[in-house]
C-alpha positions in Angstrom: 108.2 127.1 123.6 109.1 124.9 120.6 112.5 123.4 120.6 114.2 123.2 117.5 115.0 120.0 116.0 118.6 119.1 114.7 118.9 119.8 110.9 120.3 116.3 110.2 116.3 115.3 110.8 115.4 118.2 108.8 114.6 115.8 105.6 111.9 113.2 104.2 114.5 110.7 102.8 117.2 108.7 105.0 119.3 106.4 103.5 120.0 103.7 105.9 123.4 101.0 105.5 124.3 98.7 107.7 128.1 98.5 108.2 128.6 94.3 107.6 131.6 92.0 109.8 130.4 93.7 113.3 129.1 92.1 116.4 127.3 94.9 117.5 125.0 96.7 114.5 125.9 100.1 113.4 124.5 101.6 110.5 125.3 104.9 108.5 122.6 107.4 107.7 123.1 109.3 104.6 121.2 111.9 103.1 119.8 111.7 99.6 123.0 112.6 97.8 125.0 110.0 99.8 126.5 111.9 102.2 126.6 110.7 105.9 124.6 112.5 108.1 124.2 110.6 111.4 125.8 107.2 112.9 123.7 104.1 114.4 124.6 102.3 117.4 123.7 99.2 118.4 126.0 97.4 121.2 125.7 93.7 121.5 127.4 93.3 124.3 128.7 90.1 123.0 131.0 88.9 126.2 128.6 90.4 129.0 125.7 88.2 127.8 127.5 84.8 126.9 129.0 85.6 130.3 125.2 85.5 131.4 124.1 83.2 129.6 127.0 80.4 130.7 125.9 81.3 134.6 122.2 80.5 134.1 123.3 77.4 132.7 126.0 76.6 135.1 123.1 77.7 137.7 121.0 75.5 135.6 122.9 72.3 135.7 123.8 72.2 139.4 119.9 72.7 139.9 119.4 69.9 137.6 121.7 67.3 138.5 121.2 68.1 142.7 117.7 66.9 141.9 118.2 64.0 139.7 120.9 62.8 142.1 117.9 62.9 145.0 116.0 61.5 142.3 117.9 58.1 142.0 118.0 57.6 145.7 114.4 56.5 145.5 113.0 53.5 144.4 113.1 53.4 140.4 109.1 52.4 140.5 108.1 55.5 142.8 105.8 58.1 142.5 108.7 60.7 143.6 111.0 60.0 141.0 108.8 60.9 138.5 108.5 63.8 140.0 111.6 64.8 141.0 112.7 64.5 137.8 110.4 66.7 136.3 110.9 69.2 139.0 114.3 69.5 138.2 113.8 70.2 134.2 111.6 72.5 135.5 113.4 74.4 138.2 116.4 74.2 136.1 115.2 75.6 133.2 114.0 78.8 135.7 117.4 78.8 136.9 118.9 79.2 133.7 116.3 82.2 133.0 116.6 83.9 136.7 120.3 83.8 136.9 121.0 85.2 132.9 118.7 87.4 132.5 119.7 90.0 135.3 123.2 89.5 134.4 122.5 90.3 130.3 122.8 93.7 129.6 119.8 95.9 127.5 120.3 96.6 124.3 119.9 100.0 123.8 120.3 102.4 120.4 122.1 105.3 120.1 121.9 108.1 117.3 125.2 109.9 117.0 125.9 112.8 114.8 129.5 110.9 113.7 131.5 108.1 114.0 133.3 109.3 116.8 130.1 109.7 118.8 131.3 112.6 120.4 127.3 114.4 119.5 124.4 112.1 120.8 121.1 112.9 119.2 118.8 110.8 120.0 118.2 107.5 122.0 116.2 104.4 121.5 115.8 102.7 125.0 115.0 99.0 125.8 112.4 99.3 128.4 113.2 95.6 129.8 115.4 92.9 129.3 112.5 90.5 129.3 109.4 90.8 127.2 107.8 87.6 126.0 105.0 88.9 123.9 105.7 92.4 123.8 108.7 94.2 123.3 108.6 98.4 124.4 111.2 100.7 123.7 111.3 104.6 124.8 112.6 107.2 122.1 114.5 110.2 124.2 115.9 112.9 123.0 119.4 114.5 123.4 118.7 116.3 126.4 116.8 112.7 128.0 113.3 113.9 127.2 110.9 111.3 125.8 109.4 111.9 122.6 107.9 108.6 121.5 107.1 104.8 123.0 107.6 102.2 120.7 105.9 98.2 120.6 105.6 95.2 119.0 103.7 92.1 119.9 105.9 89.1 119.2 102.3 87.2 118.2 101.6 89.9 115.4 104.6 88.8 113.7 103.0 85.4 112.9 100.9 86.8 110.0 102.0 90.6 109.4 104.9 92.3 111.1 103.9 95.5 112.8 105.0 98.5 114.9 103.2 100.8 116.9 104.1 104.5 118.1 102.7 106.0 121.1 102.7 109.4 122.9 105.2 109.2 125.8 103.7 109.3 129.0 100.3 107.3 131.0 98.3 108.1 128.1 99.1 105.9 125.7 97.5 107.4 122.9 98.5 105.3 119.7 100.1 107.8 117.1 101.3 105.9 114.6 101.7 102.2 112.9 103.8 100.4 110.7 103.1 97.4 109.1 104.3 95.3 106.0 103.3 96.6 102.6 100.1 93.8 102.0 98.9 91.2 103.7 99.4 88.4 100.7 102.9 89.5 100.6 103.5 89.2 104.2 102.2 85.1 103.7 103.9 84.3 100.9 107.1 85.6 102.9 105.8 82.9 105.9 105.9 80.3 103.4 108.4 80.8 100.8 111.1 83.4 102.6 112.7 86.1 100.6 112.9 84.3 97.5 116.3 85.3 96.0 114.9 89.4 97.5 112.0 89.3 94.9 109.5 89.1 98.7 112.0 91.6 100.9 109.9 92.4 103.5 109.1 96.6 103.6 107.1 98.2 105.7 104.4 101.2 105.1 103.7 103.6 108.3 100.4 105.0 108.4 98.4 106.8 111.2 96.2 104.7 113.8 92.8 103.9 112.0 94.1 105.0 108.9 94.5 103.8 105.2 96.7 107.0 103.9 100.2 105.8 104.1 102.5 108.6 105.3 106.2 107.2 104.8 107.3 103.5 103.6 110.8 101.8 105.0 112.0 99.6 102.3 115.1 97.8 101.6 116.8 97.9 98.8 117.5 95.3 95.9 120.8 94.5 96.7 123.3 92.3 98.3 124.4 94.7 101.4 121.8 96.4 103.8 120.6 99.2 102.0 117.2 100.7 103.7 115.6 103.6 102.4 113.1 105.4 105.2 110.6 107.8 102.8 108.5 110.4 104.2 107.7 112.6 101.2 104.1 111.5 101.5 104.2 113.5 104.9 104.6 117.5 103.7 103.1 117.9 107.2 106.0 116.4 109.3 103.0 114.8 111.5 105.7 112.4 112.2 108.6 113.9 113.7 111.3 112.7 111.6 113.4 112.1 115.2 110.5 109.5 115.9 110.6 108.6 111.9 114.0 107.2 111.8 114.1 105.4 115.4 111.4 103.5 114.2 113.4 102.8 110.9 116.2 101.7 112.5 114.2 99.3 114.6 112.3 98.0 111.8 115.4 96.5 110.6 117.3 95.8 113.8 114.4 95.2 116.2 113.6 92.6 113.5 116.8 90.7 113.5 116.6 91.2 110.0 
């Protein structure tokens, strides 16, 4: 039995803007007239994670200082100073890690039909509060159900930002990737930045072992966030649009862009 989709994703064009002066990131998602369709949420949890963040390093500095204090008790020319000393960069840099990290919260996503976020849609999981190299999120639907896994390898981003989509489940069947629009662009951004908007970096999402670019995330040339998510070049929908605009919304705030 298929289950029908909301007809706010009903579309190929999404106008993405992202509401400016707020700690957490919320953006509005109009259609192609303008008109607001859905609502964006993403919390920051600003006081929860400084809260963490000023344990691990209260943790971090008793740690530190215990050691260095056992430290100068030897004699200035031994072996065991030298080590104690690094020992306690060490340990108190994993202090500092251990003790904020569980107490930071996840940052998920939520897709809400208004404002008053009465409706949730859709929902854009973090998978875990620590991933080094890469980052995994899980797209669920209203009623919880996963549609999509999303990814990104942090080393990736060194010479061309990409996204990948995969099937929910063990399978991990690649469906989709987006990447930026060329490769020379994608340098020249490395090495020169934005330059004034002329190198904005956009985005083209194709299928897995693919050159035929089904939909393009761009931002616009102007001085607020202004992302437009196109997928008129899929008259298919191969990509459910649910799936479309989660990754959209991540290619600008899983970015830090």
């Amino acid at each position: 039995m298929q289950i029908a989709i909301d007809s706010a994703f009903d579309r190929d064009l999404f106008l993405l803007r992202q509401q400016l002066l707020r700690i957490s990131e919320k953006y509005d998602v109009c259609d192609e007239t303008g008109a607001n369709i859905l609502y964006v949420e993403r919390p920051a949890h600003f006081l929860r994670n400084v809260g963490a963040f000023l344990a691990g390093m209260s943790g971090a500095t008793a740690v530190f200082l215990g050691l260095v204090t056992i430290a100068n008790q030897t004699p200035e020319t031994s072996a065991a100073r030298g080590i104690l000393v690094v020992a306690a960069a060490v340990l108190g840099l994993v202090t500092l890690f251990g003790v904020a990290i569980p107490l930071s919260a996840k940052r998920h996503v939520t897709v809400y039909r208004d404002g008053s976020k009465r409706d949730r849609l859709l929902e854009i999981l973090q998978d875990k509060k620590f991933q080094p190299i890469t980052m995994t999120y899980t797209v669920r639907d209203f009623r919880g159900q996963p549609l999509a896994r999303l990814a990104k390898n942090w080393l990736y981003n060194i010479f061309r930002k990409r996204w990948y989509v995969y099937a929910p489940g063990p399978a991990n069947d690649p469906l989709f990737v987006a990447k930026e629009d060329s490769v020379l662009r994608s340098l020249l951004r490395r090495f020169l930045g934005p330059v004034f908007g002329l190198l904005r970096t956009n985005f083209i999402i194709l299928r897995p072992e693919s050159d035929d670019v089904i939909g393009e995330f761009k931002r616009n040339f102007t001085i607020l966030d202004r992302y437009v998510l196109d997928m008129s070049a899929d008259p298919q929908h191969l990509m459910d649009r649910r799936i479309a605009l989660a990754l959209g919304v991540m290619l600008d705030t899983g970015e830090r862009r």
